[in-house]
VMD Tcl script that draws the C-alpha trace (Angstrom):
set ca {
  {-15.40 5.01 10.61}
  {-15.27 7.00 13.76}
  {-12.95 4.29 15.69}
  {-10.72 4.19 12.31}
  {-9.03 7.46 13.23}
  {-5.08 8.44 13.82}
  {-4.10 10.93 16.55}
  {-1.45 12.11 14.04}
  {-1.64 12.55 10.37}
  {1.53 11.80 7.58}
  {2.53 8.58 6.24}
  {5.33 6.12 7.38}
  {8.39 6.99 6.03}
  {10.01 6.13 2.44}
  {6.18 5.00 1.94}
  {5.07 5.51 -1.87}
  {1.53 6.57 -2.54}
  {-0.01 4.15 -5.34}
  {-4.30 4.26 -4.66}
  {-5.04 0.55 -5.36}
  {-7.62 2.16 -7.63}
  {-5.18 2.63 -10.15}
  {-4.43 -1.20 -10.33}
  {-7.39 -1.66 -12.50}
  {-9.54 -0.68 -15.35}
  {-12.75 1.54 -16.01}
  {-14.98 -2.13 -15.69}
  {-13.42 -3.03 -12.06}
  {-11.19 -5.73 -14.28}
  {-7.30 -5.97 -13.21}
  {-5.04 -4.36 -15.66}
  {-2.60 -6.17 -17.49}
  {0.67 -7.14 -15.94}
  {2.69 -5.43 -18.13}
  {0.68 -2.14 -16.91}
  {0.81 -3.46 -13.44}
  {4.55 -3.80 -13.41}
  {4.59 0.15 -15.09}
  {2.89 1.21 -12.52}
  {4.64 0.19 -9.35}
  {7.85 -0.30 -10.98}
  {7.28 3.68 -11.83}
  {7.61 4.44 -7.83}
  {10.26 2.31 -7.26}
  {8.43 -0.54 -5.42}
  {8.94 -3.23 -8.17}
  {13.02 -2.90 -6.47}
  {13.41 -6.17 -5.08}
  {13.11 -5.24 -1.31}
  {10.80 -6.55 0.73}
  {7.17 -4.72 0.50}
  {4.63 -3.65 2.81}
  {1.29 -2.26 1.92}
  {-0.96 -0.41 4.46}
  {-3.34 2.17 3.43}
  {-6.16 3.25 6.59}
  {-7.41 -0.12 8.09}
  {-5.77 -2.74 6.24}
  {-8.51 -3.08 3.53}
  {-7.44 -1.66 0.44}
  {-3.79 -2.24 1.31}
  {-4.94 -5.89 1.00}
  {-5.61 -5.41 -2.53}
  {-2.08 -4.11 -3.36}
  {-0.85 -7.30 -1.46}
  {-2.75 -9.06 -3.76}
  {-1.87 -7.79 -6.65}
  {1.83 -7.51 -5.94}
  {1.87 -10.99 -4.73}
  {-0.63 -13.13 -6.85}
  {-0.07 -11.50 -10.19}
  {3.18 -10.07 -9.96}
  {4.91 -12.56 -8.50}
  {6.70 -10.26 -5.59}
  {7.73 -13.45 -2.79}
  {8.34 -10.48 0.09}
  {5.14 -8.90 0.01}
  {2.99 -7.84 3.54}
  {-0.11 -6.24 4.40}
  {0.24 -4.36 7.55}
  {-3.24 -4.84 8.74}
  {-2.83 -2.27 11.66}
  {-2.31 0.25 8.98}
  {-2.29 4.17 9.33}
  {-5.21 3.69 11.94}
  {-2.48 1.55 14.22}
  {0.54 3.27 13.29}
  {-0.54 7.50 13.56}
  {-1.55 6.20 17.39}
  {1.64 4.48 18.33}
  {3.70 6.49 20.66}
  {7.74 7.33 19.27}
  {7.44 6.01 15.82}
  {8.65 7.77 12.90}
  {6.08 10.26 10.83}
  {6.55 11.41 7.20}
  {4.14 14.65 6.03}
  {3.89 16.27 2.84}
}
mol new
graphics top color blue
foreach p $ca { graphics top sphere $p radius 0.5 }
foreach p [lrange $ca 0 end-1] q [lrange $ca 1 end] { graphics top cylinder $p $q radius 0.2 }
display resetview
């Protein structure tokens, strides 16, 4: 992954941290959606605004979308494809660390 990197490191801001690993069980199965909804309704994301997931390159963010759109039923859902790798290289756009 050594084109994958960011010139700066942080997050975008009022971004919440939820490692799509976490979306299912021990056997690689989806958990259920009562679990599902616990878990990102737990950070806040399960709000009602509109939702955009981005993790490094777009891959595992695309999981999230999936979930959150397919079996949660969330209409506003995006996958920023650019991700972390597009946005810790733009130029004047807002950083979040820590």
């Amino acid at each position: 992954y050594e084109n994958e990197g960011a010139q700066r490191a942080g997050h975008i801001p009022r971004a919440k941290s939820i490692p799509w690993a976490q979306a299912v069980k021990e056997d690689g199965t989806f958990k259920s959606a009562d679990d599902l909804r616990d878990l990102y309704g737990g950070k806040g994301v399960l709000s009602g605004d509109p939702i955009i997931a981005y993790c490094r390159i777009g891959e595992r963010s695309a999981h999230t979308w999936f979930v959150l759109h397919e079996l949660l039923g969330e209409r506003d859902v995006k996958n920023y494809d650019g991700s972390w790798t597009e946005w810790g290289n733009l130029v004047n756009v807002p950083i979040e660390k820590g």
